[in-house]
C-alpha positions as CSV (number, residue, x, y, z in Angstrom):
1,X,273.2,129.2,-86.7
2,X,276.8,127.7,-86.3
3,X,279.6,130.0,-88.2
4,X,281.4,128.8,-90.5
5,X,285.2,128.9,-89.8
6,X,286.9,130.3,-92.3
7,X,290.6,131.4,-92.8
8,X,291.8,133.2,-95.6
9,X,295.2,133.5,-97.4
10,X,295.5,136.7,-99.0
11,X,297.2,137.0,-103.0
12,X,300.7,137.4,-102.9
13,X,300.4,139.4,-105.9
14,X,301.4,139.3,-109.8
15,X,304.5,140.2,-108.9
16,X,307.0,139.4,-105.8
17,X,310.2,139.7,-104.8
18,X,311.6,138.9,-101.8
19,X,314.4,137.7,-99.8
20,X,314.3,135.1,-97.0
21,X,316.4,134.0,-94.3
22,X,318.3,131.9,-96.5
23,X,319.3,134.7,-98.9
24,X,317.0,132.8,-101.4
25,X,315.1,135.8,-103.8
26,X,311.4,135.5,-104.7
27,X,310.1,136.6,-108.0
28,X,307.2,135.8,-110.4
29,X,305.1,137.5,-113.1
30,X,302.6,134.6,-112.3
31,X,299.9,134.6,-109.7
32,X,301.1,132.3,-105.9
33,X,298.1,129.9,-105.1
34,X,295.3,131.9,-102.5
35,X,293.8,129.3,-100.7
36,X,290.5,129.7,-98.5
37,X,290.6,127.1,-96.0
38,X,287.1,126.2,-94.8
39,X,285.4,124.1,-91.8
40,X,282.0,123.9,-92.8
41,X,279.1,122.3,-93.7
42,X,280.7,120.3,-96.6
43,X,282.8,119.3,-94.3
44,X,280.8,117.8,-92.1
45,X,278.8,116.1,-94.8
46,X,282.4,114.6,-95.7
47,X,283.0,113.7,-92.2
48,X,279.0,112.1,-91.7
49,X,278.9,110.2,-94.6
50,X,282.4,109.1,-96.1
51,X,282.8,107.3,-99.2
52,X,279.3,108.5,-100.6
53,X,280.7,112.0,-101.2
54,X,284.3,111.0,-102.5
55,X,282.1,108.2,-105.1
56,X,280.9,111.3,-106.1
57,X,283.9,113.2,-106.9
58,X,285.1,110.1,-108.9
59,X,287.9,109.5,-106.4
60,X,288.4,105.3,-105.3
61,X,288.8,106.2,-101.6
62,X,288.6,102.5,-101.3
63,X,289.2,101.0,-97.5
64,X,288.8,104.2,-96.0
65,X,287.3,104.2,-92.2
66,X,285.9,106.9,-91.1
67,X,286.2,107.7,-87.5
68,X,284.0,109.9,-85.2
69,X,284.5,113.7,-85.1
70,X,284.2,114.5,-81.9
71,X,283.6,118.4,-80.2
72,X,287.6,118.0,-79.0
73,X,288.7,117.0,-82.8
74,X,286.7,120.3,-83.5
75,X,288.0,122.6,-81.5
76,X,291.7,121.5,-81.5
77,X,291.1,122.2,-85.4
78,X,289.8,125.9,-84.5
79,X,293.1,126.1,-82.6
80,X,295.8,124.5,-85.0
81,X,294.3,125.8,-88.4
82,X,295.2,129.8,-87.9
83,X,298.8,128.5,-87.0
84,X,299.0,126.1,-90.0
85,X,297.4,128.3,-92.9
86,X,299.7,130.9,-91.4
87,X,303.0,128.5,-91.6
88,X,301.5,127.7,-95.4
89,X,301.4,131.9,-95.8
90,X,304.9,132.1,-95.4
91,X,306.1,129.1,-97.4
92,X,303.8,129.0,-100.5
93,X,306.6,131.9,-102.1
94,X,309.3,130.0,-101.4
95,X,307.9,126.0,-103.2
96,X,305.7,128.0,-105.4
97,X,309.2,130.1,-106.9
98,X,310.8,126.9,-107.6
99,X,308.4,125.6,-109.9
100,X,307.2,128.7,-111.6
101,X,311.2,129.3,-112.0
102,X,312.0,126.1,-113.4
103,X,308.8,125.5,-115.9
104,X,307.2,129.2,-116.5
105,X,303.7,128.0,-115.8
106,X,301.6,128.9,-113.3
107,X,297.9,127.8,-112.5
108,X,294.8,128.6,-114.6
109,X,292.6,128.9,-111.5
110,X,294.5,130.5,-108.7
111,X,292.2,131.0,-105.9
112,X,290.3,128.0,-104.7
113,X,288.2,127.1,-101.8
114,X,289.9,124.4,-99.7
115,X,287.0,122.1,-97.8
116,X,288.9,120.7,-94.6
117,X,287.3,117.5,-92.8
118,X,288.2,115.5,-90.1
119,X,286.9,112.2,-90.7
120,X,290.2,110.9,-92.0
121,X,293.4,111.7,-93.7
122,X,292.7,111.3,-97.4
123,X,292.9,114.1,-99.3
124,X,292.6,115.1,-103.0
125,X,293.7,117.6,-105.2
126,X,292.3,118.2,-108.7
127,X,290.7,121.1,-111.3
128,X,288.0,120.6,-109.7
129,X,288.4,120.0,-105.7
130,X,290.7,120.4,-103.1
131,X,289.8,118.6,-100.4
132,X,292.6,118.2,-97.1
133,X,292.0,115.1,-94.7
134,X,293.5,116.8,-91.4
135,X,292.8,114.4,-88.6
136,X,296.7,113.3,-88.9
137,X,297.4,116.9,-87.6
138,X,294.7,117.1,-85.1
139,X,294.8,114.0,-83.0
140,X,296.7,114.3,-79.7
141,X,299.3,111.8,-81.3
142,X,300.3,112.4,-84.7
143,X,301.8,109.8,-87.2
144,X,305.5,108.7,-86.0
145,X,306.5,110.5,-88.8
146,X,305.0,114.0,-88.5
147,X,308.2,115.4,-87.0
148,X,306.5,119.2,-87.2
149,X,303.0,119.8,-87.5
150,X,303.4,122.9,-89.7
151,X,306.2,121.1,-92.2
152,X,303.9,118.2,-92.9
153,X,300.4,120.3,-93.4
154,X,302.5,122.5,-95.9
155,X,303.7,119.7,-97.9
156,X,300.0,118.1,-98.0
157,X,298.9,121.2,-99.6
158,X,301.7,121.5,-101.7
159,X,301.3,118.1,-102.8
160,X,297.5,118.2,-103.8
161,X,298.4,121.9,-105.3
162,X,300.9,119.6,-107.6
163,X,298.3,117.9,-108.6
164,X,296.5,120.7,-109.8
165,X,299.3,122.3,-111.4
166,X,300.3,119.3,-113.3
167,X,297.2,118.9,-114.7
168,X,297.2,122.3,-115.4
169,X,300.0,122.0,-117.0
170,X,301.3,118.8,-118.4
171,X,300.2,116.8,-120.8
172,X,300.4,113.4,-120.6
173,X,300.1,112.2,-124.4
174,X,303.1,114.3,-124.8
175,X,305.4,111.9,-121.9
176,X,307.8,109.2,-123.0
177,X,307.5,108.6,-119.3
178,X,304.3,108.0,-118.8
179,X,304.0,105.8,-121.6
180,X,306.8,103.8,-120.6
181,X,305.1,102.9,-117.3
182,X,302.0,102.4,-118.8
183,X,301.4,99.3,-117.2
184,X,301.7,100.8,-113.7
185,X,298.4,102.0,-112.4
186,X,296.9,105.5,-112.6
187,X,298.0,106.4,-108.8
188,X,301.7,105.3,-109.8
189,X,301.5,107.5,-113.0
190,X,299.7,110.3,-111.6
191,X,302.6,110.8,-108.8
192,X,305.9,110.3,-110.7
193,X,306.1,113.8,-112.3
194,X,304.6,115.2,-108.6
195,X,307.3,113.5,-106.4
196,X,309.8,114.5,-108.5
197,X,308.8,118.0,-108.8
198,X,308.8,118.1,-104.8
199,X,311.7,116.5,-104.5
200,X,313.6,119.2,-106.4
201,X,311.9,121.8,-104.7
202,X,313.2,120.7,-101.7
203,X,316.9,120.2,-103.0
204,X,316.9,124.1,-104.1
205,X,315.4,125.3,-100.6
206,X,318.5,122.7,-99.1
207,X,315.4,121.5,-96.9
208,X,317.3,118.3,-96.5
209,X,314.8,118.0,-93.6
210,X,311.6,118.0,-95.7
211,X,313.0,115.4,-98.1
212,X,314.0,113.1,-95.0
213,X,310.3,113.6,-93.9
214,X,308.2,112.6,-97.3
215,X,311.1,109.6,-97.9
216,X,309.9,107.8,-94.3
217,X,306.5,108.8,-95.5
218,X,306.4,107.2,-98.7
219,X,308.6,104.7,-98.2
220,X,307.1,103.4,-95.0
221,X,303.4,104.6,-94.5
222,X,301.9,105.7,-97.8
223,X,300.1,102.6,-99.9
224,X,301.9,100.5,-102.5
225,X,301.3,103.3,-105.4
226,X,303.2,105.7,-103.5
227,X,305.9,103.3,-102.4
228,X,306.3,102.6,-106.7
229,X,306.4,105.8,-107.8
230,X,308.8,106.7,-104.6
231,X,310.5,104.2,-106.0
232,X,311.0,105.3,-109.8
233,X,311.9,109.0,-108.6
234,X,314.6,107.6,-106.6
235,X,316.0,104.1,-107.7
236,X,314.8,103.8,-111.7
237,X,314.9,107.3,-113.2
238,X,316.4,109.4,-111.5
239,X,314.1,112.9,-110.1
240,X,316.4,115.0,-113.0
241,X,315.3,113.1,-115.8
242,X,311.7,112.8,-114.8
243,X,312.2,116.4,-114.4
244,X,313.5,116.8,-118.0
245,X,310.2,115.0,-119.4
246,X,307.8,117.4,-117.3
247,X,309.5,120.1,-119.5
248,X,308.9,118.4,-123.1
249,X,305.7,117.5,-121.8
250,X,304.4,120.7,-121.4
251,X,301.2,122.4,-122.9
Protein backbone atom coordinates (compact mmCIF):
# COMPACT_ATOMS: atom_id res chain seq x y z
CA UNK A 1 0.00 0.00 0.00
CA UNK A 2 1.39 3.42 -1.14
CA UNK A 3 1.48 6.10 1.90
CA UNK A 4 -0.11 8.84 1.78
CA UNK A 5 2.07 12.04 1.97
CA UNK A 6 0.91 14.12 4.31
CA UNK A 7 2.22 17.45 5.88
CA UNK A 8 0.75 19.13 8.70
CA UNK A 9 0.68 22.83 9.88
CA UNK A 10 0.24 22.95 13.46
CA UNK A 11 -2.51 25.74 15.29
CA UNK A 12 -0.82 28.84 15.92
CA UNK A 13 -3.11 29.14 18.76
CA UNK A 14 -6.10 31.47 20.12
CA UNK A 15 -3.82 33.73 20.91
CA UNK A 16 -0.32 35.10 19.44
CA UNK A 17 1.99 37.59 19.74
CA UNK A 18 4.91 38.00 18.13
CA UNK A 19 7.50 40.07 16.65
CA UNK A 20 9.21 39.59 13.25
CA UNK A 21 12.15 40.78 11.52
CA UNK A 22 10.39 43.84 10.50
CA UNK A 23 9.50 44.94 13.98
CA UNK A 24 5.83 44.10 12.88
CA UNK A 25 3.74 42.63 16.22
CA UNK A 26 1.40 39.58 15.87
CA UNK A 27 -1.70 39.31 17.84
CA UNK A 28 -5.20 37.78 17.66
CA UNK A 29 -7.97 36.43 19.92
CA UNK A 30 -9.07 34.52 16.66
CA UNK A 31 -7.87 31.10 15.44
CA UNK A 32 -4.69 31.45 12.18
CA UNK A 33 -5.83 28.94 9.33
CA UNK A 34 -4.19 25.07 10.11
CA UNK A 35 -3.91 23.59 6.90
CA UNK A 36 -3.15 19.74 6.23
CA UNK A 37 -1.65 19.56 2.91
CA UNK A 38 -2.23 16.12 1.36
CA UNK A 39 -0.91 14.00 -1.82
CA UNK A 40 -3.18 11.30 -1.97
CA UNK A 41 -5.62 9.37 -3.51
CA UNK A 42 -7.99 12.31 -4.26
CA UNK A 43 -5.41 13.66 -5.70
CA UNK A 44 -4.73 11.39 -8.12
CA UNK A 45 -8.33 10.90 -8.94
CA UNK A 46 -8.04 14.79 -9.76
CA UNK A 47 -5.03 14.34 -11.69
CA UNK A 48 -6.57 10.87 -13.77
CA UNK A 49 -9.70 12.24 -14.54
CA UNK A 50 -9.90 16.22 -14.78
CA UNK A 51 -12.87 18.08 -15.32
CA UNK A 52 -15.20 15.12 -14.10
CA UNK A 53 -14.25 15.80 -10.48
CA UNK A 54 -14.20 19.73 -10.59
CA UNK A 55 -18.08 19.37 -12.56
CA UNK A 56 -18.66 17.86 -9.45
CA UNK A 57 -17.59 20.45 -7.12
CA UNK A 58 -19.65 22.99 -9.31
CA UNK A 59 -16.55 24.80 -10.35
CA UNK A 60 -16.47 25.78 -14.58
CA UNK A 61 -12.83 24.57 -15.01
CA UNK A 62 -13.64 25.22 -18.57
CA UNK A 63 -10.46 24.69 -21.15
CA UNK A 64 -8.48 23.13 -18.67
CA UNK A 65 -5.72 20.42 -20.14
CA UNK A 66 -4.68 18.12 -18.11
CA UNK A 67 -1.17 16.95 -18.50
CA UNK A 68 0.50 13.62 -17.46
CA UNK A 69 1.88 13.23 -13.86
CA UNK A 70 4.72 11.65 -14.18
CA UNK A 71 7.06 9.60 -11.19
CA UNK A 72 9.57 12.85 -11.51
CA UNK A 73 6.48 15.45 -11.09
CA UNK A 74 5.91 13.09 -7.97
CA UNK A 75 8.79 13.10 -6.40
CA UNK A 76 9.95 16.65 -6.97
CA UNK A 77 6.52 17.34 -5.09
CA UNK A 78 7.78 14.99 -2.05
CA UNK A 79 10.82 17.35 -2.19
CA UNK A 80 9.39 20.96 -2.56
CA UNK A 81 6.15 20.51 -0.41
CA UNK A 82 7.97 20.30 3.26
CA UNK A 83 9.92 23.50 2.16
CA UNK A 84 6.68 25.30 0.90
CA UNK A 85 4.12 24.33 3.74
CA UNK A 86 7.05 25.28 5.96
CA UNK A 87 7.62 28.89 4.11
CA UNK A 88 3.50 29.12 4.46
CA UNK A 89 4.16 28.22 8.55
CA UNK A 90 5.99 31.16 8.95
CA UNK A 91 3.96 33.66 6.87
CA UNK A 92 0.28 32.74 7.63
CA UNK A 93 0.82 35.12 11.15
CA UNK A 94 1.95 37.77 9.46
CA UNK A 95 -1.23 38.01 6.15
CA UNK A 96 -3.51 36.42 8.48
CA UNK A 97 -2.85 39.63 11.28
CA UNK A 98 -3.67 42.05 8.71
CA UNK A 99 -7.00 40.93 8.06
CA UNK A 100 -8.17 39.80 11.37
CA UNK A 101 -6.71 43.36 12.48
CA UNK A 102 -8.50 45.34 10.04
CA UNK A 103 -12.09 43.46 9.95
CA UNK A 104 -12.27 41.39 13.50
CA UNK A 105 -13.37 38.23 11.76
CA UNK A 106 -11.79 35.26 11.55
CA UNK A 107 -12.95 31.88 9.83
CA UNK A 108 -15.76 29.62 10.97
CA UNK A 109 -13.89 26.46 9.97
CA UNK A 110 -10.25 26.81 10.75
CA UNK A 111 -8.66 23.62 10.12
CA UNK A 112 -9.13 22.19 6.62
CA UNK A 113 -7.65 19.45 4.64
CA UNK A 114 -5.87 20.81 1.60
CA UNK A 115 -6.04 18.09 -1.55
CA UNK A 116 -2.83 18.91 -3.72
CA UNK A 117 -2.70 17.63 -7.47
CA UNK A 118 -0.51 17.93 -10.14
CA UNK A 119 -2.49 17.69 -13.17
CA UNK A 120 -2.60 21.44 -13.65
CA UNK A 121 -2.62 24.73 -12.00
CA UNK A 122 -6.19 25.53 -11.22
CA UNK A 123 -7.06 25.73 -7.86
CA UNK A 124 -10.16 26.53 -5.81
CA UNK A 125 -10.96 27.73 -2.61
CA UNK A 126 -14.45 27.60 -0.99
CA UNK A 127 -16.59 26.41 2.46
CA UNK A 128 -16.40 23.52 1.14
CA UNK A 129 -12.98 22.57 -0.74
CA UNK A 130 -9.64 23.62 -0.91
CA UNK A 131 -8.05 22.29 -3.60
CA UNK A 132 -4.11 23.79 -4.83
CA UNK A 133 -3.12 23.10 -8.55
CA UNK A 134 0.79 22.85 -7.92
CA UNK A 135 2.37 21.82 -11.24
CA UNK A 136 3.40 25.72 -11.76
CA UNK A 137 5.75 25.07 -8.65
CA UNK A 138 6.85 21.71 -9.62
CA UNK A 139 7.97 21.78 -13.24
CA UNK A 140 11.62 22.23 -13.84
CA UNK A 141 10.67 25.74 -15.35
CA UNK A 142 8.24 27.75 -13.56
CA UNK A 143 5.97 30.50 -14.99
CA UNK A 144 8.28 33.64 -16.06
CA UNK A 145 6.65 35.18 -13.30
CA UNK A 146 7.29 32.97 -10.31
CA UNK A 147 10.23 35.05 -9.19
CA UNK A 148 10.37 32.70 -5.71
CA UNK A 149 8.87 29.42 -5.43
CA UNK A 150 7.90 29.93 -1.75
CA UNK A 151 6.39 33.73 -2.29
CA UNK A 152 4.09 32.57 -5.04
CA UNK A 153 2.76 29.08 -3.31
CA UNK A 154 2.03 31.33 -0.12
CA UNK A 155 0.02 33.84 -2.03
CA UNK A 156 -1.93 30.86 -3.85
CA UNK A 157 -3.00 29.66 -0.49
CA UNK A 158 -3.61 32.85 0.72
CA UNK A 159 -5.61 33.73 -2.13
CA UNK A 160 -8.04 30.53 -2.04
CA UNK A 161 -8.00 31.13 2.02
CA UNK A 162 -9.64 34.71 0.88
CA UNK A 163 -12.04 33.05 -0.72
CA UNK A 164 -12.99 31.26 2.15
CA UNK A 165 -12.88 33.98 4.44
CA UNK A 166 -14.90 36.26 2.36
CA UNK A 167 -17.48 34.05 2.12
CA UNK A 168 -17.23 33.47 5.63
CA UNK A 169 -17.53 36.65 6.13
CA UNK A 170 -19.09 39.00 3.71
CA UNK A 171 -22.18 39.30 2.57
CA UNK A 172 -22.83 40.23 -0.74
CA UNK A 173 -26.61 41.61 -0.60
CA UNK A 174 -25.17 44.01 1.87
CA UNK A 175 -22.31 45.58 -1.14
CA UNK A 176 -23.06 48.76 -3.02
CA UNK A 177 -20.06 47.27 -4.86
CA UNK A 178 -21.08 44.37 -5.95
CA UNK A 179 -24.29 45.54 -7.08
CA UNK A 180 -22.76 48.14 -9.01
CA UNK A 181 -20.86 45.73 -11.17
CA UNK A 182 -23.49 43.54 -11.47
CA UNK A 183 -23.15 43.14 -14.96
CA UNK A 184 -19.64 41.85 -14.64
CA UNK A 185 -19.49 38.13 -14.31
CA UNK A 186 -19.34 36.05 -11.16
CA UNK A 187 -15.35 35.50 -11.45
CA UNK A 188 -15.00 39.45 -11.72
CA UNK A 189 -17.28 39.88 -8.60
CA UNK A 190 -16.06 37.13 -6.63
CA UNK A 191 -12.31 38.62 -6.88
CA UNK A 192 -12.77 42.46 -6.28
CA UNK A 193 -13.13 42.41 -2.47
CA UNK A 194 -10.15 39.44 -2.58
CA UNK A 195 -7.60 41.43 -4.65
CA UNK A 196 -8.11 44.21 -2.72
CA UNK A 197 -7.85 42.66 0.54
CA UNK A 198 -4.38 41.22 -0.71
CA UNK A 199 -3.29 44.10 -1.96
CA UNK A 200 -3.57 45.89 1.41
CA UNK A 201 -1.97 43.17 3.12
CA UNK A 202 0.79 43.57 1.17
CA UNK A 203 1.10 47.42 1.57
CA UNK A 204 1.11 46.96 5.61
CA UNK A 205 3.87 44.09 5.43
CA UNK A 206 5.80 46.99 2.80
CA UNK A 207 6.15 43.64 0.59
CA UNK A 208 6.38 45.93 -2.39
CA UNK A 209 7.86 42.69 -3.92
CA UNK A 210 4.72 40.56 -3.49
CA UNK A 211 2.48 43.27 -5.01
CA UNK A 212 4.99 43.67 -8.08
CA UNK A 213 4.61 39.73 -8.36
CA UNK A 214 0.49 39.29 -8.37
CA UNK A 215 0.39 42.79 -10.72
CA UNK A 216 2.58 40.85 -13.73
CA UNK A 217 0.36 37.96 -12.67
CA UNK A 218 -2.90 39.32 -13.13
CA UNK A 219 -2.24 41.76 -15.43
CA UNK A 220 -0.36 39.54 -17.84
CA UNK A 221 -1.08 35.68 -17.28
CA UNK A 222 -4.30 35.29 -15.29
CA UNK A 223 -7.68 35.12 -17.69
CA UNK A 224 -9.75 38.12 -18.61
CA UNK A 225 -11.86 37.99 -15.15
CA UNK A 226 -8.81 38.53 -13.31
CA UNK A 227 -7.35 41.12 -15.59
CA UNK A 228 -11.09 43.15 -14.83
CA UNK A 229 -11.25 42.88 -11.44
CA UNK A 230 -7.20 43.70 -11.39
CA UNK A 231 -8.38 46.28 -13.14
CA UNK A 232 -11.22 47.90 -10.80
CA UNK A 233 -8.87 47.48 -7.64
CA UNK A 234 -6.33 49.45 -9.27
CA UNK A 235 -7.68 51.98 -12.10
CA UNK A 236 -11.70 52.35 -11.18
CA UNK A 237 -12.12 52.16 -7.36
CA UNK A 238 -9.40 52.45 -5.80
CA UNK A 239 -8.19 49.11 -3.21
CA UNK A 240 -9.24 51.73 -0.05
CA UNK A 241 -12.65 52.07 -1.02
CA UNK A 242 -13.31 48.52 -2.02
CA UNK A 243 -11.81 48.10 1.30
CA UNK A 244 -14.33 50.42 2.99
CA UNK A 245 -17.36 48.37 1.39
CA UNK A 246 -15.92 44.87 2.72
CA UNK A 247 -16.40 46.64 6.15
CA UNK A 248 -20.21 47.71 5.69
CA UNK A 249 -20.60 44.57 4.11
CA UNK A 250 -19.95 42.51 6.87
CA UNK A 251 -22.15 39.71 8.57
Amino acid sequence: MQKTATYKIITLGLLFIVMDNAGITIQSDVEFPELEFQYNWQSRLIDIVGNLVFRKIDYPFKGCNFKTVNAELKQELATQLPILTEAWKQRAPLLFNQVFSCFKRGFKKPKRSTIIYLGQDASYGSSRFLILGLRRFIEPKPYAWITSREDSFIDLVFHELLHIWIDDNVNIKRSALLTKYSCENSHVRDHIHLMAIQKMVYLKLHRQDLLDMIDEAYRKFSPPAYQRAWEIVNNIEGYKAILEDVIVSLN
